[in-house]
py3Dmol code that shows the C-alpha trace and the ligand (Angstrom):
import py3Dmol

protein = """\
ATOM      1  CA  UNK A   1      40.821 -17.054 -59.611  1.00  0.00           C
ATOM      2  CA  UNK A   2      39.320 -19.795 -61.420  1.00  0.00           C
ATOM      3  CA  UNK A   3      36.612 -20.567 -64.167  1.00  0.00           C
ATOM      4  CA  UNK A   4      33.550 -21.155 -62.705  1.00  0.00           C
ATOM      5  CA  UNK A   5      33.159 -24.887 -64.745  1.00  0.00           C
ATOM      6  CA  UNK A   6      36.360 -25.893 -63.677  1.00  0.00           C
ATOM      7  CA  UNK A   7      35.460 -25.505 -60.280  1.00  0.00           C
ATOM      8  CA  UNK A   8      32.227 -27.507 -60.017  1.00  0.00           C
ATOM      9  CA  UNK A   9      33.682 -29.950 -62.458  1.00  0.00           C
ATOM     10  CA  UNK A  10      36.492 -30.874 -60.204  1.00  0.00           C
ATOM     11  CA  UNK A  11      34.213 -31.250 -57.038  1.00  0.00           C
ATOM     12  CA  UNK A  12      32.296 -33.457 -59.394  1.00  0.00           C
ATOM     13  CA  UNK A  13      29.214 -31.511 -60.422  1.00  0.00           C
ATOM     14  CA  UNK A  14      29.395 -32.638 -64.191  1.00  0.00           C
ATOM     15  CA  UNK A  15      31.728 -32.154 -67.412  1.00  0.00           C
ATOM     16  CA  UNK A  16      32.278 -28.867 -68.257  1.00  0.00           C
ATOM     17  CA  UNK A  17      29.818 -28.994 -71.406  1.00  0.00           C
ATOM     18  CA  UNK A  18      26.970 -30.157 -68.799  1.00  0.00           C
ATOM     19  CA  UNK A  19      27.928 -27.351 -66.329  1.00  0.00           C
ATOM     20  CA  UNK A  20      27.588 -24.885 -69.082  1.00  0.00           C
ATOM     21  CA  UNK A  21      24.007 -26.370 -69.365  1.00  0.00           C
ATOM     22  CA  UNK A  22      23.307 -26.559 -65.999  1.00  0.00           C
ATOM     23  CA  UNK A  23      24.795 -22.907 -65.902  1.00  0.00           C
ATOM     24  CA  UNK A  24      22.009 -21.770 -69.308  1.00  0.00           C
ATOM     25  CA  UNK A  25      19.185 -22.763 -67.326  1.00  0.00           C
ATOM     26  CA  UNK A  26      19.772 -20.093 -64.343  1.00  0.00           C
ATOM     27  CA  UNK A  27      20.402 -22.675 -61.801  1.00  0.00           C
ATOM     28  CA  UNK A  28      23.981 -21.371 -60.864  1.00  0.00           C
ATOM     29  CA  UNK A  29      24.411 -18.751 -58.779  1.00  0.00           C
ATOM     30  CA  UNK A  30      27.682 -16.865 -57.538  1.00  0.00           C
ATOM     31  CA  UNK A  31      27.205 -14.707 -54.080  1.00  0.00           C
ATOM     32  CA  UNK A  32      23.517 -15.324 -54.619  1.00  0.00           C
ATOM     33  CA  UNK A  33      23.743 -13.551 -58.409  1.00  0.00           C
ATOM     34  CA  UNK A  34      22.354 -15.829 -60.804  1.00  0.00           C
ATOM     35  CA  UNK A  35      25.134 -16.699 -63.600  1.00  0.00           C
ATOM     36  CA  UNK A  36      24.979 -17.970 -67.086  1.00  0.00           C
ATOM     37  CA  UNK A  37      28.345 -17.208 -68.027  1.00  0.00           C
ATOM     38  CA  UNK A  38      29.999 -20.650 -67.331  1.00  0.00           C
ATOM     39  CA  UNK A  39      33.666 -19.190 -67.765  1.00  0.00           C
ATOM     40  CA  UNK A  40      33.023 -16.937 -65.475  1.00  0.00           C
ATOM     41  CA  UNK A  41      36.366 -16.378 -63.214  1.00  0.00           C
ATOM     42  CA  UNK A  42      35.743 -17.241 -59.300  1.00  0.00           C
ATOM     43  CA  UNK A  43      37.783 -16.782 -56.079  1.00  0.00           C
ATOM     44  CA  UNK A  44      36.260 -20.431 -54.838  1.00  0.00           C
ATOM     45  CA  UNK A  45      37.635 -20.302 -51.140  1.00  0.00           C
ATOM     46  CA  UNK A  46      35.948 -16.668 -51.244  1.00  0.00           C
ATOM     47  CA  UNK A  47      32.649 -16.825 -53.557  1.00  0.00           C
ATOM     48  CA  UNK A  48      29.711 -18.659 -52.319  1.00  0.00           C
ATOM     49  CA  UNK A  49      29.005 -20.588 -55.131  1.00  0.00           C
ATOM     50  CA  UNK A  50      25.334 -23.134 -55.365  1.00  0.00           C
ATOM     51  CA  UNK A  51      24.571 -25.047 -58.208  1.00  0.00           C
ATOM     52  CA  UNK A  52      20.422 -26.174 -58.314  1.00  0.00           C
ATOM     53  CA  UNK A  53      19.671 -24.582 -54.436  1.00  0.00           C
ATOM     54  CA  UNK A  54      22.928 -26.434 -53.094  1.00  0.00           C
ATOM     55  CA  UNK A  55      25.338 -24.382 -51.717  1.00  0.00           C
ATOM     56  CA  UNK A  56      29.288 -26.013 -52.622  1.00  0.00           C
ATOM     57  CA  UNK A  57      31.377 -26.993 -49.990  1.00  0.00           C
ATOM     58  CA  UNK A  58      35.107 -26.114 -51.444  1.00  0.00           C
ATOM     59  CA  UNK A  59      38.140 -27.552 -50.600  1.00  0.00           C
ATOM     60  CA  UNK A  60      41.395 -28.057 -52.324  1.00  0.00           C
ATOM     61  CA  UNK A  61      42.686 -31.288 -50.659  1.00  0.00           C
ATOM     62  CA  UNK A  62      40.754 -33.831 -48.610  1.00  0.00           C
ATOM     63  CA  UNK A  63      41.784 -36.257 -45.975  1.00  0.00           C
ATOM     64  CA  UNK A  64      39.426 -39.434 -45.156  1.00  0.00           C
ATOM     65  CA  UNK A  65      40.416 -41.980 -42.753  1.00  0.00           C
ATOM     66  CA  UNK A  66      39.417 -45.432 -43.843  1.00  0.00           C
ATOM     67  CA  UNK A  67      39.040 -48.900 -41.862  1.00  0.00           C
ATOM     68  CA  UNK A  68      40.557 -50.583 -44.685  1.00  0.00           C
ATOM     69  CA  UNK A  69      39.072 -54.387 -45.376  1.00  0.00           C
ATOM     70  CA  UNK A  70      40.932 -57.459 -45.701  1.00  0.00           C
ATOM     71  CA  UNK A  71      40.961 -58.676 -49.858  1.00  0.00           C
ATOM     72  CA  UNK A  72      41.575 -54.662 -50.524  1.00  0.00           C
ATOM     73  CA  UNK A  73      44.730 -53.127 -52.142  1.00  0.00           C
ATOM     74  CA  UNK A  74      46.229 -49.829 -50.748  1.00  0.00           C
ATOM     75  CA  UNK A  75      46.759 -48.702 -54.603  1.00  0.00           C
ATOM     76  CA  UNK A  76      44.690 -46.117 -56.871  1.00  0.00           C
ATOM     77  CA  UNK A  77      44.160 -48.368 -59.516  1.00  0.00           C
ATOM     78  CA  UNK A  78      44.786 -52.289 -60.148  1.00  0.00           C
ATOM     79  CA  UNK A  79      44.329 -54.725 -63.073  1.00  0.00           C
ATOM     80  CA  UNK A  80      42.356 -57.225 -60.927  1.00  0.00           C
ATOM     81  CA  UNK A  81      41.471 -56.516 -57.105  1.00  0.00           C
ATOM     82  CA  UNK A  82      39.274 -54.149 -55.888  1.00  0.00           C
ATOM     83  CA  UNK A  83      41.601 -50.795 -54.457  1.00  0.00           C
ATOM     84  CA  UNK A  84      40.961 -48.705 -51.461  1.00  0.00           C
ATOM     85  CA  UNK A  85      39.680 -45.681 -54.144  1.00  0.00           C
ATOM     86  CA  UNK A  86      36.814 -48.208 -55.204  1.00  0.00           C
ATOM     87  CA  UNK A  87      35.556 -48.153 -52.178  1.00  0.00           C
ATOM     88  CA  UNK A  88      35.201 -44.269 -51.728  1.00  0.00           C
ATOM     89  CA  UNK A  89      32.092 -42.261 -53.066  1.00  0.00           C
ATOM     90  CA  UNK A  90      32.297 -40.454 -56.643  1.00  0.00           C
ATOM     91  CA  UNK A  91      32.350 -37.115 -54.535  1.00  0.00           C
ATOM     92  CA  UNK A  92      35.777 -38.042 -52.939  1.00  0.00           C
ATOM     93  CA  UNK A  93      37.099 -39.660 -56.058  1.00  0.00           C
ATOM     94  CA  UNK A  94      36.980 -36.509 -58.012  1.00  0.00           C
ATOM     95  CA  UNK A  95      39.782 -34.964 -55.165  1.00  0.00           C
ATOM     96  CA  UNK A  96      42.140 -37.713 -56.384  1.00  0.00           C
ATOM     97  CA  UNK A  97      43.598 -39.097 -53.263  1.00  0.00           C
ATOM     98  CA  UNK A  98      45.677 -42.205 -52.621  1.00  0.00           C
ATOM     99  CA  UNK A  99      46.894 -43.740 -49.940  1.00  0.00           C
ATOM    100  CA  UNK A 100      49.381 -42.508 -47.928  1.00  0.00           C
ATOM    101  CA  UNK A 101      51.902 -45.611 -47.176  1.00  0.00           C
ATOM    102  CA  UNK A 102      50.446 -48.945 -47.928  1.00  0.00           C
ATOM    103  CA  UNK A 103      49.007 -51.672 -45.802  1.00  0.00           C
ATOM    104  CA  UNK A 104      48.934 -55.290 -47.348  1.00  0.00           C
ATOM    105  CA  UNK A 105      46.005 -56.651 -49.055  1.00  0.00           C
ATOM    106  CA  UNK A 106      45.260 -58.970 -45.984  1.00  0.00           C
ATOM    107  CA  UNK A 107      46.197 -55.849 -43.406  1.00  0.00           C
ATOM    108  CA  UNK A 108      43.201 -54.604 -41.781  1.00  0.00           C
ATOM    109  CA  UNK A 109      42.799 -50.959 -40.110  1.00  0.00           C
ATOM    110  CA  UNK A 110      44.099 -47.678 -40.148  1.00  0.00           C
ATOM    111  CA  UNK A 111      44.772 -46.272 -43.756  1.00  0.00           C
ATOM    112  CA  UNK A 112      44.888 -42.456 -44.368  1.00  0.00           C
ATOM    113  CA  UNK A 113      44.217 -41.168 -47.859  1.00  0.00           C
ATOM    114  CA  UNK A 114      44.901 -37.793 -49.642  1.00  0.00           C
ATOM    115  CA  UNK A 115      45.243 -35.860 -52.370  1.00  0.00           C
ATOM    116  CA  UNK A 116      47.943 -33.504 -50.075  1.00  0.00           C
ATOM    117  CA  UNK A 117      51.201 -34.736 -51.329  1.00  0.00           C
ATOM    118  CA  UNK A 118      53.194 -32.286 -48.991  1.00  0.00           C
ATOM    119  CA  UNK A 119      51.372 -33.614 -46.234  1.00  0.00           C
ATOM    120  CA  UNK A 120      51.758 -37.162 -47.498  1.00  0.00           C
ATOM    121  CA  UNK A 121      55.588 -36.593 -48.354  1.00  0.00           C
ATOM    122  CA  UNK A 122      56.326 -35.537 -44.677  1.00  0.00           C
ATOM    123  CA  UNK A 123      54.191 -38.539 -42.975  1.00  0.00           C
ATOM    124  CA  UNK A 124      56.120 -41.449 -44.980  1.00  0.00           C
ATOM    125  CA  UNK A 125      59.209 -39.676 -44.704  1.00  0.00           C
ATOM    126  CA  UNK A 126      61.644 -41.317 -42.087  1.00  0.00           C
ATOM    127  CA  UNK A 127      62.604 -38.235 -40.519  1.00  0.00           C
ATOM    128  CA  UNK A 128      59.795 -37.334 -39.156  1.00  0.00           C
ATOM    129  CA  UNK A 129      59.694 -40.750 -37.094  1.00  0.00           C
ATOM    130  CA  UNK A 130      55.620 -41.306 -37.444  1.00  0.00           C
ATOM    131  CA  UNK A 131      54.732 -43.725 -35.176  1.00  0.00           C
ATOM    132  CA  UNK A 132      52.546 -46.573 -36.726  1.00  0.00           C
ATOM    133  CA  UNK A 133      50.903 -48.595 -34.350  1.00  0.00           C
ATOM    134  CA  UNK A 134      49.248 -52.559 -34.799  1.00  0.00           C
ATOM    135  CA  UNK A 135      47.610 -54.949 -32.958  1.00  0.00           C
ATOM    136  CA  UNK A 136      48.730 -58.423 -34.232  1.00  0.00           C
ATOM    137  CA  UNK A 137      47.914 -61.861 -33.964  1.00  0.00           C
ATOM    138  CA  UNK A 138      51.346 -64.563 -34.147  1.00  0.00           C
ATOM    139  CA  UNK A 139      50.913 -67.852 -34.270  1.00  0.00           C
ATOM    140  CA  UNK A 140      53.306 -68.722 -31.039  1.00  0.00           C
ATOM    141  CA  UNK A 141      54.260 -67.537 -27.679  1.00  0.00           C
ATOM    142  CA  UNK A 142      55.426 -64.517 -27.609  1.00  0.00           C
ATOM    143  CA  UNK A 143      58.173 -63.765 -25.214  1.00  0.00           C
ATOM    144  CA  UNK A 144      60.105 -61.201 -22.886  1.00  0.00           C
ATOM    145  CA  UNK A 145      63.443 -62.000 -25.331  1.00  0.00           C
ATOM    146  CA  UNK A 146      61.535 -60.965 -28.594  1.00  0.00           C
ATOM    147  CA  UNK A 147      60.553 -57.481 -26.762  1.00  0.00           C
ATOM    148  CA  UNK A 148      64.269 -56.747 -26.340  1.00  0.00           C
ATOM    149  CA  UNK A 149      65.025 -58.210 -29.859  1.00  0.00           C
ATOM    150  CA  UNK A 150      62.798 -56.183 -31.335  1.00  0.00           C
ATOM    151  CA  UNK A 151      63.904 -53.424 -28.731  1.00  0.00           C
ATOM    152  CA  UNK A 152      66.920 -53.834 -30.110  1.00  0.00           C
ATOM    153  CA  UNK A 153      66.736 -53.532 -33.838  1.00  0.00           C
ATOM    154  CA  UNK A 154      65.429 -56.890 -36.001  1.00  0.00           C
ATOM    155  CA  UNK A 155      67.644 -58.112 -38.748  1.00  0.00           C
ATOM    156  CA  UNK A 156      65.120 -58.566 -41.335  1.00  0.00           C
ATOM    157  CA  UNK A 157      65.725 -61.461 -44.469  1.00  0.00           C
ATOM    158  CA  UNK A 158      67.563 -58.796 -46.725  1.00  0.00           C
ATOM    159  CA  UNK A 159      69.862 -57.853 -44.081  1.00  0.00           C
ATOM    160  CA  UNK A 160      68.113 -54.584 -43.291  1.00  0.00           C
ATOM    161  CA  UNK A 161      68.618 -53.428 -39.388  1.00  0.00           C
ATOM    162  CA  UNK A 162      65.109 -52.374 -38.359  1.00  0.00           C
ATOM    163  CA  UNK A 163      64.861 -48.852 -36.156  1.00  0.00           C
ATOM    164  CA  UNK A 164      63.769 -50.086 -32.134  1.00  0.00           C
ATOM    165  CA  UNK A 165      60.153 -51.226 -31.972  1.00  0.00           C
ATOM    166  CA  UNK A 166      58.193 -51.132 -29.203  1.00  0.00           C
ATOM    167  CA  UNK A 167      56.777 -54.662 -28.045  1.00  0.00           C
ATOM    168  CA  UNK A 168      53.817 -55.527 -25.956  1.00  0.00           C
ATOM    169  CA  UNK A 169      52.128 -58.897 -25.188  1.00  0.00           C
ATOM    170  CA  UNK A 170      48.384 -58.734 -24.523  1.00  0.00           C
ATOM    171  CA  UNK A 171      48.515 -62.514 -24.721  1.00  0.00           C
ATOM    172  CA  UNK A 172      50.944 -64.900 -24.663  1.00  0.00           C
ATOM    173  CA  UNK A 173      50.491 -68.402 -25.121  1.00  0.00           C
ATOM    174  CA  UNK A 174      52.010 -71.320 -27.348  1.00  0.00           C
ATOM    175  CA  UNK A 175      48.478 -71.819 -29.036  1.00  0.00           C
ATOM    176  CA  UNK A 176      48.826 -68.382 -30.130  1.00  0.00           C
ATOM    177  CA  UNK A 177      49.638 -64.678 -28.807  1.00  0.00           C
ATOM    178  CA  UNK A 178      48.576 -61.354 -29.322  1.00  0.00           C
ATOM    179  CA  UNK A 179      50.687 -58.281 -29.191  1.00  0.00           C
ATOM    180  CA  UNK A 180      51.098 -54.571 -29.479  1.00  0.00           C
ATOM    181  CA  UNK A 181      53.843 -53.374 -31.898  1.00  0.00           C
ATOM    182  CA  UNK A 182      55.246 -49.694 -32.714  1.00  0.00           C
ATOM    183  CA  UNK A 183      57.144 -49.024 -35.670  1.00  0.00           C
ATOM    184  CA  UNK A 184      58.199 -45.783 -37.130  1.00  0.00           C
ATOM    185  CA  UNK A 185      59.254 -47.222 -40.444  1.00  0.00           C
ATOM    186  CA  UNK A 186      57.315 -48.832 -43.639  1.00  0.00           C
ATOM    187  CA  UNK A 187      59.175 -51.235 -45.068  1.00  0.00           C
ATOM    188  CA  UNK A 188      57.077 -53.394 -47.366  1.00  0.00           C
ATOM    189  CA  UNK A 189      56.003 -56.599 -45.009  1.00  0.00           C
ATOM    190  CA  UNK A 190      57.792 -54.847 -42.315  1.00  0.00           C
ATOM    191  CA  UNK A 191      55.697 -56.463 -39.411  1.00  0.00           C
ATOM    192  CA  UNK A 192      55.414 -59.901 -40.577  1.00  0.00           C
ATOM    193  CA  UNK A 193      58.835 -59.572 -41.574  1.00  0.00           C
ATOM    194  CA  UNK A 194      60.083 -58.877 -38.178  1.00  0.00           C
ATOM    195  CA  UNK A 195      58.168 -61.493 -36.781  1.00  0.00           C
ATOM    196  CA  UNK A 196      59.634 -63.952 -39.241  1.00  0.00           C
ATOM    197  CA  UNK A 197      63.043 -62.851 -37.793  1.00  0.00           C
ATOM    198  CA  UNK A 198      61.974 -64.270 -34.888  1.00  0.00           C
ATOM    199  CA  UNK A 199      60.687 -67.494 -36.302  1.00  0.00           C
ATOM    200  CA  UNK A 200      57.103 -66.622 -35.653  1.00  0.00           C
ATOM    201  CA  UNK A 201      53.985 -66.053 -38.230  1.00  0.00           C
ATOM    202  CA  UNK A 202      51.743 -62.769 -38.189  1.00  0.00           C
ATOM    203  CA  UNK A 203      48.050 -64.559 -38.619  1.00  0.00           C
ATOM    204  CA  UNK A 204      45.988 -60.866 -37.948  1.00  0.00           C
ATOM    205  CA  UNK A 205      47.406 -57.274 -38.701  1.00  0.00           C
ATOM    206  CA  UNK A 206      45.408 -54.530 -37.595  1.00  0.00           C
ATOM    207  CA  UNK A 207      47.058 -50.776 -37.891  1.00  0.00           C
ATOM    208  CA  UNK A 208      44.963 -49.010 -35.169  1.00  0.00           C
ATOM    209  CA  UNK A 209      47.124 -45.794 -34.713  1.00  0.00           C
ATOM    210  CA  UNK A 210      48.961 -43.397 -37.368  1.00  0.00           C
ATOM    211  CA  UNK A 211      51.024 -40.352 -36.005  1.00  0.00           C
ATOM    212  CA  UNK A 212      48.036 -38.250 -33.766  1.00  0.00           C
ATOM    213  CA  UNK A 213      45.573 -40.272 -35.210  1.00  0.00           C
ATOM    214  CA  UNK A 214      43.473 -43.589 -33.463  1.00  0.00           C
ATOM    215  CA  UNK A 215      40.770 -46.092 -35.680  1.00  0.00           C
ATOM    216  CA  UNK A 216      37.418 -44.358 -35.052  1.00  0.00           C
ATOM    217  CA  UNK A 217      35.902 -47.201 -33.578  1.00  0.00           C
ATOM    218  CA  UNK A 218      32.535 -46.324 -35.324  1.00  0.00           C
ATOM    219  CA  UNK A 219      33.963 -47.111 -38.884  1.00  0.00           C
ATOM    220  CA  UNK A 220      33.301 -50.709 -39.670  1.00  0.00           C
ATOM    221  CA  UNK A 221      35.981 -52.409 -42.122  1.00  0.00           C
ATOM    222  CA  UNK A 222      35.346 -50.973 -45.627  1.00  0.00           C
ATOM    223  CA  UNK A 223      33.711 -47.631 -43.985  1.00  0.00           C
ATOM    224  CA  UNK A 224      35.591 -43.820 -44.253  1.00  0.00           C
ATOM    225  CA  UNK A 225      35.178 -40.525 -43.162  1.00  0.00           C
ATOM    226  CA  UNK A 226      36.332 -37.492 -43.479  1.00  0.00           C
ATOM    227  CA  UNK A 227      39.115 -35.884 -40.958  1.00  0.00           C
ATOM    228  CA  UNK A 228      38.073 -32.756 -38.793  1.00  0.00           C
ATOM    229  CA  UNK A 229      39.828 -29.992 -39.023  1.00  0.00           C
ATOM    230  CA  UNK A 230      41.375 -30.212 -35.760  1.00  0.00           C
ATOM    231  CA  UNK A 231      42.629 -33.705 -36.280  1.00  0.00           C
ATOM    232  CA  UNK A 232      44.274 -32.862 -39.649  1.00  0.00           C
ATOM    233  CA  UNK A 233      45.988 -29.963 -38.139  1.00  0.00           C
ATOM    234  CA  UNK A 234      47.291 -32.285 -35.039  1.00  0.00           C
ATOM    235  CA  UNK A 235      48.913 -34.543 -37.694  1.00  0.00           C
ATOM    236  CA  UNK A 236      50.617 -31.145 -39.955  1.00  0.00           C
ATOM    237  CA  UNK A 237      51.512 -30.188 -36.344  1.00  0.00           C
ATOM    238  CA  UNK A 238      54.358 -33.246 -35.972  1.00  0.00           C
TER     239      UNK A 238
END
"""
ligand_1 = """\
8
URA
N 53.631 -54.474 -41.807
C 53.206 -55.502 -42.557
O 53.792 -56.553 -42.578
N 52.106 -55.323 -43.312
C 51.398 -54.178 -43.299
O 50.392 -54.098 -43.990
C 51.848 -53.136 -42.509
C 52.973 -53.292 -41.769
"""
view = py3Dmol.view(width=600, height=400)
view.addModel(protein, "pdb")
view.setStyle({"model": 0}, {"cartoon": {"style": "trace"}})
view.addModel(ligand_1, "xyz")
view.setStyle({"model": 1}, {"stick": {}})
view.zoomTo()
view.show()
């Protein structure tokens, strides 16, 4: 149980002191009871609570899946660039979330955000072997000896053995290629990274897949949603 202003407050319905308002005029009703008691204690996943004719839509955590822009940090909160968070209404700010892994400010795609830290915990976790799948842009041919290097495990610049990655060329050509590549690890830079390995420059980086979960091709860069409840119990079900 819960007090009835810390409830709406946290979904964002106001400050405590204006919920108590809000709760003096009569326009707050619990199981269709009007209520003026503002502390009064509420099962939220259980009462049906409405605040001016609105019925509230409860939930403890909340998953969005963004297309994350290009210029955008995958942080909650930065001294001088815009973050993912500013991009998200007030009424998904109040839940909290952040990122789950990080893409790089230039990194385009596929960025999950929560305020589920179990959840989040077991997706960045290396044991659970997440695959993370981009589509990429390099600046030279790509070739049949980098899919078995990479195949193999890259040596990135501090020595680190990368886990097997799975290479595919959509495009290969010395103007330019463009490629598929799985990873189940996050290293910070780890794509361009393991194309630098190979002497060759990531221009694009687009994450398009994340464990169960593809890009909704409907989201334009910058635009969210909200999972379903099927796909966020496909990705608890790894
Ligand atoms: N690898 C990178 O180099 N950058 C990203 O943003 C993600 C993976």
């Amino acid at each position: 149980m819960e007090r009835l202003d810390k409830v709406l407050s946290n979904l964002g319905y106001g400050t405590r002191k204006e919920i108590k308002q809000v709760a003096k005029k009569g326009l707050i009703k619990v199981n269709g009871e009007i209520v003026k008691d503002n502390g009064m204690q509420v099962n939220p996943e259980v009462d049906r609570i409405s605040i001016n004719g609105e019925e509230i839509f409860y939930r403890k955590y909340i998953y969005l899946m963004m297309n994350k822009p290009d210029g955008v940090i995958s942080a909650t909160f930065d001294n001088r660039d815009e973050t993912v968070i500013d991009l998200l209404e007030i009424e998904h700010q109040v839940f909290n979330p952040f990122p789950i892994g990080r893409l790089d400010k230039d990194t385009v795609g596929l960025l999950l955000l929560t305020n589920d830290g179990e959840l989040n915990h077991r997706l960045i976790s290396p044991k659970w072997k997440v695959d993370k799948i981009y589509y990429a842009k390099i600046d030279k041919l790509v070739t049949d000896s980098d899919i078995k290097k990479f195949e193999s495990g890259i040596t990135l610049d501090d020595g680190y053995i990368c886990k097997e990655a799975k290479l595919e060329i959509i495009k290969a050509s010395e103007e330019g290629s463009e490629v598929m590549i799985t990873i189940q690890e996050g290293k910070f830079h780890q794509v361009k990274r393991m194309f630098e390995a190979v002497d060759k420059k990531v221009t694009y980086l687009k994450r398009v897949e994340f464990g169960t979960l593809k890009l909704d091709e409907d989201l334009e860069e910058g635009e969210y949603r909200e999972l379903t409840d099927e796909e966020v119990a496909t990705l608890k079900g790894f």
